[in-house]
C-alpha positions as CSV (number, residue, x, y, z in Angstrom):
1,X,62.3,74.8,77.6
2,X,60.2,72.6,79.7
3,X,60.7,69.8,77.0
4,X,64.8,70.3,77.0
5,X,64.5,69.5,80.9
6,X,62.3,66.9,80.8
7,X,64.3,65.0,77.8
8,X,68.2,65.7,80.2
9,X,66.0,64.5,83.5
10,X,65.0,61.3,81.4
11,X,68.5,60.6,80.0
12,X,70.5,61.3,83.1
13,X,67.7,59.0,85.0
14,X,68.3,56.3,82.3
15,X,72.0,56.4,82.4
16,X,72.5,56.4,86.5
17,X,69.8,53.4,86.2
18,X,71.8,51.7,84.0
19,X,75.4,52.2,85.6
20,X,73.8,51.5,88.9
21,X,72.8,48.1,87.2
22,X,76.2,47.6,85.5
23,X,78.0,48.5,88.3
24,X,75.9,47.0,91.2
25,X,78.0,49.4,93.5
26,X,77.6,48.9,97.2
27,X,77.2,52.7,98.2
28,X,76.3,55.3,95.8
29,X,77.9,58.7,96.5
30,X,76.0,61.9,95.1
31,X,77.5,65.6,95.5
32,X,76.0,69.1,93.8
33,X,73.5,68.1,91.3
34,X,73.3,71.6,90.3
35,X,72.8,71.9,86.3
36,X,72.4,68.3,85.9
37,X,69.3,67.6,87.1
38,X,67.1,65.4,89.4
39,X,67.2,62.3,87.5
40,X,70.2,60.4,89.3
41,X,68.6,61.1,92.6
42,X,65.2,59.7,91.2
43,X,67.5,56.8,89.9
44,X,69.3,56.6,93.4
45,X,65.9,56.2,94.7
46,X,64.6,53.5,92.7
47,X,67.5,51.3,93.4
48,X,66.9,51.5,96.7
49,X,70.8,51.0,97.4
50,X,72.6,52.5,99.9
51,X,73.4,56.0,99.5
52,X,74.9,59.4,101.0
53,X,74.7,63.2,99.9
54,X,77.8,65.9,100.3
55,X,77.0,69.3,100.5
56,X,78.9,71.5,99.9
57,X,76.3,74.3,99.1
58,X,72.1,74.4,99.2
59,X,72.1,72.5,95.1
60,X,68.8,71.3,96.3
61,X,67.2,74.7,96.2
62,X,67.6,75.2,92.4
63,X,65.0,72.2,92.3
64,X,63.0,72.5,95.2
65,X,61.3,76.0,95.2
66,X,59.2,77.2,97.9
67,X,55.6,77.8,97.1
68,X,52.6,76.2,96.3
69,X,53.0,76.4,92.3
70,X,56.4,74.2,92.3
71,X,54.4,71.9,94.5
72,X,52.0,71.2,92.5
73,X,54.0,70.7,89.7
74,X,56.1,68.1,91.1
75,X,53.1,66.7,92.3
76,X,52.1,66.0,88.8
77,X,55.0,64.6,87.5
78,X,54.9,62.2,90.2
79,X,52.3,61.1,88.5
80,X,52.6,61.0,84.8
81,X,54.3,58.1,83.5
82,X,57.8,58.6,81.9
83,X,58.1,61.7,83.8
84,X,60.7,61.6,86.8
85,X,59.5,63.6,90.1
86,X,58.0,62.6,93.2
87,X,60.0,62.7,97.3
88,X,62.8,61.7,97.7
89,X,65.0,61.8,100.9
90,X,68.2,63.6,101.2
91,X,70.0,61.8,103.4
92,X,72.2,60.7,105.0
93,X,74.3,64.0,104.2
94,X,78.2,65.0,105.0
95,X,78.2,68.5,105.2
96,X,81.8,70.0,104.5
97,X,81.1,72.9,106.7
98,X,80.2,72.6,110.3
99,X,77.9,75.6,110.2
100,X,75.5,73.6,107.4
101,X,74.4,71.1,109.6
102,X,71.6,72.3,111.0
103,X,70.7,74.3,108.0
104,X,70.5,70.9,105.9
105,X,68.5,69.7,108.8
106,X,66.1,72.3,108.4
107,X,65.7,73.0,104.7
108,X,65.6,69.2,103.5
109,X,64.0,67.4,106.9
110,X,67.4,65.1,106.9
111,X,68.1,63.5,110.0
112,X,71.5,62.0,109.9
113,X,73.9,64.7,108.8
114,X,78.0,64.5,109.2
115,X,80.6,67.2,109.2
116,X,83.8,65.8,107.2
117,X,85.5,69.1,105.9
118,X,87.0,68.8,102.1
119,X,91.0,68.7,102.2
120,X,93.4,67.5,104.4
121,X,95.5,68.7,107.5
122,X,98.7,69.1,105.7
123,X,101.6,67.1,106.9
124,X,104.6,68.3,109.5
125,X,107.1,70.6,107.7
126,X,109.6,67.9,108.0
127,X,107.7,65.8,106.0
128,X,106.7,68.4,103.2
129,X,107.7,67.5,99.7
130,X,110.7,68.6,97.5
131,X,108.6,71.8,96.2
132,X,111.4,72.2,93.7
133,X,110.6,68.2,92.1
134,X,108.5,68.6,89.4
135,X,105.1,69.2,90.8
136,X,101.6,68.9,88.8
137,X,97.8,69.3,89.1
138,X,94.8,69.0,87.4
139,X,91.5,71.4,87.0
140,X,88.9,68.8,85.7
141,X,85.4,70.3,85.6
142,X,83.3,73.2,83.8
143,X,85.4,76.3,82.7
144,X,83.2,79.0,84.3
145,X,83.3,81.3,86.9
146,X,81.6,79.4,89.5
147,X,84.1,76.4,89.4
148,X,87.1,78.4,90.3
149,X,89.8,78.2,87.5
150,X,90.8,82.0,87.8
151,X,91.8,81.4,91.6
152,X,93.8,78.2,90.1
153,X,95.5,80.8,88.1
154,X,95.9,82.9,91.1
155,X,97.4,80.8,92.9
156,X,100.0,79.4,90.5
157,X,100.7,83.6,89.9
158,X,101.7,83.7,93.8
159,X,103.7,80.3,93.9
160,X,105.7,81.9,91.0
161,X,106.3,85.2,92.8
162,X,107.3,82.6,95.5
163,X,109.8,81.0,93.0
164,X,108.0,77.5,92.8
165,X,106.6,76.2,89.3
166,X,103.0,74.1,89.1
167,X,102.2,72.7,86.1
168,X,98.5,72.9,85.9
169,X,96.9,70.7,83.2
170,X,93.2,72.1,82.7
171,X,89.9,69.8,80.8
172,X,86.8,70.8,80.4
173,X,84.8,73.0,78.4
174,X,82.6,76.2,79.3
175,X,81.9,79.5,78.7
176,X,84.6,80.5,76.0
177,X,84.7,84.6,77.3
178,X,85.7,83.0,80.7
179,X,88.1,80.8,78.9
180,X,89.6,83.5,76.8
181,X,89.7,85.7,79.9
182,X,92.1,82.7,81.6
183,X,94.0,82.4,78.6
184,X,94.4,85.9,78.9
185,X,95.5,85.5,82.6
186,X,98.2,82.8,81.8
187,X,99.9,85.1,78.8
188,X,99.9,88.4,80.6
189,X,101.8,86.7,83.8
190,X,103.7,84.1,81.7
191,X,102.3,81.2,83.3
């Protein structure tokens, strides 16, 4: 409802406001605010600190909709005291695909955008570890579909076909069919 929005908009606002001031970081770094809602950007805003945007998809669009109806209404809560809205400027941006750049540029009017891909160029193969040392990761985030855990799964399926073991440690919480279905994954293949 609009009132559920408006009351996670105010409390993520207050909360980045207040970590901003009990932190009194020297950059503030913001990724996907998909699902979580404008407030820390309004809050990024307001502090006036120095800040940059990763994309790694087009999060903005599930806030800023096209059309003259959205406009207005973010036009009104701009105005309407305890209400969060208003412009705010995304950038500077690191895009982690080279083909987002000017995309970014056009969608969201930023003017200083940076390609840094996510990951790393994996070392020599002289230099690889010990795969056979005891090896572990972590899946920290939202257990759904759209964050990926099944191809986690999928890929510690192949490395065991491969004979390597990687113990994966997974928290979060989520969707408890997609859970059940990875639960499901992990007994079937005897992961």
């Amino acid at each position: 409802s609009y009132l559920q929005k408006w009351q996670t908009e105010k409390k993520n606002y207050t909360l980045t406001l207040d970590m901003i001031q009990a932190f009194k970081p020297d950059l503030i770094y913001l990724w996907n605010q998909r699902l979580i809602s404008l407030g820390p950007v309004y809050a990024v805003e307001k502090s006036k600190l120095p800040k940059v945007y990763e994309f790694g998809d087009f999060w903005p669009d599930s806030y800023l909709k096209p059309g003259l109806t959205p406009w207005i209404r973010r036009k009104i809560k701009e105005r309407i005291p305890g209400l969060h809205g208003g412009a705010f400027k995304l950038d500077p941006v690191i895009s982690v695909a080279r083909w987002m750049g000017p995309e970014i540029q056009s969608k969201y009017h930023s003017q200083k955008v940076a390609y840094i891909p996510n990951g790393v160029a994996l070392p020599s193969q002289k230099t690889l570890p010990n795969w056979n040392a005891p090896l572990k990761a972590l899946f920290l985030g939202r257990i759904d579909p759209e964050k990926g855990l099944h191809l986690a799964l999928e890929a510690l399926l192949q490395l065991k076909e491969q004979g390597q073991i990687l113990n994966l440690t997974v928290a979060g919480k989520g969707q408890s069919a997609y859970l059940d279905f990875c639960q499901q994954f992990v007994s079937a293949h005897g992961l």
